[in-house]
N, C-alpha and C positions, 0 to 999 in steps of 0.2 A: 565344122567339127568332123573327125575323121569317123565312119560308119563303125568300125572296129572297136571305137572307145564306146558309143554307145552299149552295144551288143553287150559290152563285157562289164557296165556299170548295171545292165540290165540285169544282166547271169550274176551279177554280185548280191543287188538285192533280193532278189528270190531268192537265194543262197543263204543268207540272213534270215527271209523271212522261213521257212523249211527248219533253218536251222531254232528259231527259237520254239516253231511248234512240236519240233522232236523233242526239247528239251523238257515242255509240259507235259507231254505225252509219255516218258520214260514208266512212269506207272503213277495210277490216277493218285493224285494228290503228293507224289510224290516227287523232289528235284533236284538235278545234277547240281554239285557244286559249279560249275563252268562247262559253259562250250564257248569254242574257239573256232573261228572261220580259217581255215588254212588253205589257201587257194581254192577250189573249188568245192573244197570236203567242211562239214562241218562237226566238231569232233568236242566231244559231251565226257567230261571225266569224271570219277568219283574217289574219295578219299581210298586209298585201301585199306585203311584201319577205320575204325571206329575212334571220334575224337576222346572216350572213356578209355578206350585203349592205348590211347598216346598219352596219357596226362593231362589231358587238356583240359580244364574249367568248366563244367558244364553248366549252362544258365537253364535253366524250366520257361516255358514259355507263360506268360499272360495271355487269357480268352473270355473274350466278352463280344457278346451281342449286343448290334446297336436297333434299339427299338423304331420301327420306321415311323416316320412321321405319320399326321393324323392326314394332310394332302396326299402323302403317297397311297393310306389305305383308302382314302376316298375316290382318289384320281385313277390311280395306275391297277391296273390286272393282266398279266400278272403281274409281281412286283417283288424285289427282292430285299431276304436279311442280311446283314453285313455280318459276319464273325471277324472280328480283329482277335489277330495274331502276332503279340510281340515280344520282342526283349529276351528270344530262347539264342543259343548257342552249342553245338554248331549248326549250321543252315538245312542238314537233314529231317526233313519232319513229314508227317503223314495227317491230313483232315478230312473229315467226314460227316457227314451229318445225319443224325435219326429222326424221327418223326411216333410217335409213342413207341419209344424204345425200341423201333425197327429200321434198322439200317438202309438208306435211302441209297439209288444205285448212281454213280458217278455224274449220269447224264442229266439231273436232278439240279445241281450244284458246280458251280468253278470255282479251279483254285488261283490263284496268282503265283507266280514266280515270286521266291526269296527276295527281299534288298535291305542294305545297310543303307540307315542316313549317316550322313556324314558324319565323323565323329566319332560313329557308334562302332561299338566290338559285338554287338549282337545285333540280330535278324528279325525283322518282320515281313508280315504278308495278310492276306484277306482273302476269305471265302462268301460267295455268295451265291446263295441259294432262293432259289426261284419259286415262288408257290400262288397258290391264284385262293381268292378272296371265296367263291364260287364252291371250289370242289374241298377247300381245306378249313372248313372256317372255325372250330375248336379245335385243333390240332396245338401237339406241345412237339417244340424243335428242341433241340442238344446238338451245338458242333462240338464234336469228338476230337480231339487232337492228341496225337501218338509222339514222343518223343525222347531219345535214348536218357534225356537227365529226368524222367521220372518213367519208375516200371508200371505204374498206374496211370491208366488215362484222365489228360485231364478235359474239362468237358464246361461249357456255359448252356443255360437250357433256359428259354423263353415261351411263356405259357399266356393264353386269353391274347394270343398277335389282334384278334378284331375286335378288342373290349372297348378301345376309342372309339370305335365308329359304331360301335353294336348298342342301341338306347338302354337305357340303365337309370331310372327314374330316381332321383336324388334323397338324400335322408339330410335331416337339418335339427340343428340344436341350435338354443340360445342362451349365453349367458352374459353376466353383467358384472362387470369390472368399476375401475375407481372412474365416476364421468363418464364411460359409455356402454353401449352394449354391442357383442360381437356375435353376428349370425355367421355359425360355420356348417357349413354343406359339403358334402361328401359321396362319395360314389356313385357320383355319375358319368352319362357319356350321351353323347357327343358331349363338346367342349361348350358349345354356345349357351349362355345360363344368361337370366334378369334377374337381378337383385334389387330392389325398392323397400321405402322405411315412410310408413306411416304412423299418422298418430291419431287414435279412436277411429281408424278404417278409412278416414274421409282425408285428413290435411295431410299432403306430399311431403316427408321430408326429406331435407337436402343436403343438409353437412353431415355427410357418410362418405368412406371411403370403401371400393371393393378392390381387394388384388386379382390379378389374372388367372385364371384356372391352372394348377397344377397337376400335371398328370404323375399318378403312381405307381410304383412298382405292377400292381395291378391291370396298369392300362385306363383303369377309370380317373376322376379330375375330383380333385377339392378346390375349395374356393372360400375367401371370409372376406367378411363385410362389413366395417365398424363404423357405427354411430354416434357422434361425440353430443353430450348429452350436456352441456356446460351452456350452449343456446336456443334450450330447449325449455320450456315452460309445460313442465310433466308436473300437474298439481295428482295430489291423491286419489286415486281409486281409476285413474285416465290410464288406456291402455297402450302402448305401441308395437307395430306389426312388423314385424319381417317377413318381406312375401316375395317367395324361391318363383321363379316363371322358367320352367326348362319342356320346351319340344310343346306337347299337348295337355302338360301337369302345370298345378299351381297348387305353391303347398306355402301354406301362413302359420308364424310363430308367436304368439300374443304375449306378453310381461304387463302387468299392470301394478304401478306404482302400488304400495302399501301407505294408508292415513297412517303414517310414523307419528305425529303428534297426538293422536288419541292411542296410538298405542305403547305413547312413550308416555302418558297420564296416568293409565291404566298400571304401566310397569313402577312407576313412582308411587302408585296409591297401594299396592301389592308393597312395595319396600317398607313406606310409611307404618302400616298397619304389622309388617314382621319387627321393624325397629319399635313400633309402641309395645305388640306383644314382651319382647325380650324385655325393654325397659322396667314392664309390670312383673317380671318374672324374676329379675333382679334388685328389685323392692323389695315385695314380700321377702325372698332371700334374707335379703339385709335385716330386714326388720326380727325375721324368727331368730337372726344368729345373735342377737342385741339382746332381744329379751332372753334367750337363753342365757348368754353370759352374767347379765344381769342380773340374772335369779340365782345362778351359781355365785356369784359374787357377794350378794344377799345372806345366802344361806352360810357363807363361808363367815363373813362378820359375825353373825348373830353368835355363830358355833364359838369362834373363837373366845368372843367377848363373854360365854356364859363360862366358858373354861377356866381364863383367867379370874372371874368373879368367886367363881367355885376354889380356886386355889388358894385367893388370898383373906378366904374364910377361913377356913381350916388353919393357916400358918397363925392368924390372929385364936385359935381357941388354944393351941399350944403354947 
């Protein structure tokens, strides 16, 4: 191969590569629409209007922080947050990122170059920003994103970044549904939890299901654990446990069956005695309204019958 074609496939890709770090470099977080390699020059243009200035359509961008996994916060230092940036138009935009509302300096943070997926009429990109477990450990981040289709910034902000990995001793509740009971635990961390169902402390139970830890908005994990209670032989007054095992803590939830049939005797001999009361109270009733009428109806014959007697005296003396 001719010496000459090397040299100048050589000088081409340095030329490229030159040329794409000018293009990141043009001003921090900010990027040319195109550069163009023109023989040996590499040459970076930018719209001369404002695409608000041309009519153009302006899309507002989408920003969201992706929460680093719980291996990255254990593994890696330092380690970085993802700020996705997408769906804005046109492809001019400005990123940055704060740290308790104080603007972090460029060298902090990278941005990416603009690109369209195929298809698409609008632009994404991604910032990431670098922070160590070590020197930043309650700190709250906000990437900032500048862009001509909104005059307010818009901004995604992630707070408690080491509450996965930071221990956080669990709180637990119990309650009892149709057939089983469901121990739900909540706010803790690390991920790794025991969850176990006995019954009166001593005998293992085993037809329980647990879901996998759920991390929240928070950074911390819930988790539940249900008990299906359908082959289970829970006579009266027998307790069963739900017992949390997280890190160095162990925290137990006890339910114990109620004697339902003494207190469903109890609730029947209360009814019995309010239905006999009422019965007794609706007799007497009866009885006063009987003789009442009765004695009015008494009183009403006799009146009558001395009236008429009275009358047909008198017509006989005439």
């Amino acid at each position: 191969m001719n010496s000459s074609y090397i040299k100048h496939d050589t000088f081409f890709l340095h030329t490229i590569y030159w040329c794409v770090l000018f293009a990141i470099s043009l001003s921090p977080g900010f990027f040319s629409d195109s550069c163009v390699i023109s023989g040996s020059c590499c040459v970076c243009s930018r719209a001369a209007t404002r695409a608000s200035e041309q009519g153009t359509e302006l899309y507002p961008p989408t920003v969201k922080i992706t929460q680093p996994t719980v291996d990255e916060l254990s593994i890696s230092d330092p380690f970085a947050i993802i700020c996705h940036v997408s769906g804005f138009f046109p492809s001019d935009i400005r990123v940055y990122w704060k740290e308790e509302d104080q603007r972090l300096p460029p060298t902090h943070f990278t941005n990416s170059p603009t690109w369209k997926y195929t298809g698409s009429s609008t632009y994404s990109m991604i910032s990431r920003l670098n922070i160590s477990k070590i020197k930043n450990k309650e700190s709250t981040y906000s990437c900032v994103v500048r862009h001509e289709s909104s005059e307010t910034p818009l901004q995604s902000t992630i707070t408690d970044v080491f509450a996965s990995v930071t221990h956080n001793r669990p709180s637990a509740t119990l309650l009892q549904g149709s057939g089983e009971l469901v121990c739900l635990v909540f706010g803790f961390s690390p991920a790794t939890i025991i969850i176990t169902w006995f019954l009166d402390d001593t005998k293992g139970l085993l037809d329980y299901n647990t879901s996998e830890p759920h991390r929240g908005p928070d950074g911390k994990f819930n988790i539940q654990s249900r008990l299906n209670l359908s082959r289970i032989t829970w006579l009266p007054g027998a307790n069963i446990t739900c017992r949390v095992t997280h890190a160095n803590s162990t925290l137990s939830l006890d339910v114990s069956k109620p004697d339902s049939l003494k207190d469903c005797n109890f609730f029947d001999d209360i009814m019995h005695v309010e239905v006999n009361q009422d019965t007794g109270v609706e007799s007497w009733y009866f009885a006063f309204t009987f003789l009442v009428l009765f004695l009015t109806s008494f009183i009403y014959g006799v009146s009558a019958t001395m009236i008429k007697v009275r009358n047909n005296g008198t017509r006989m003396l005439f």
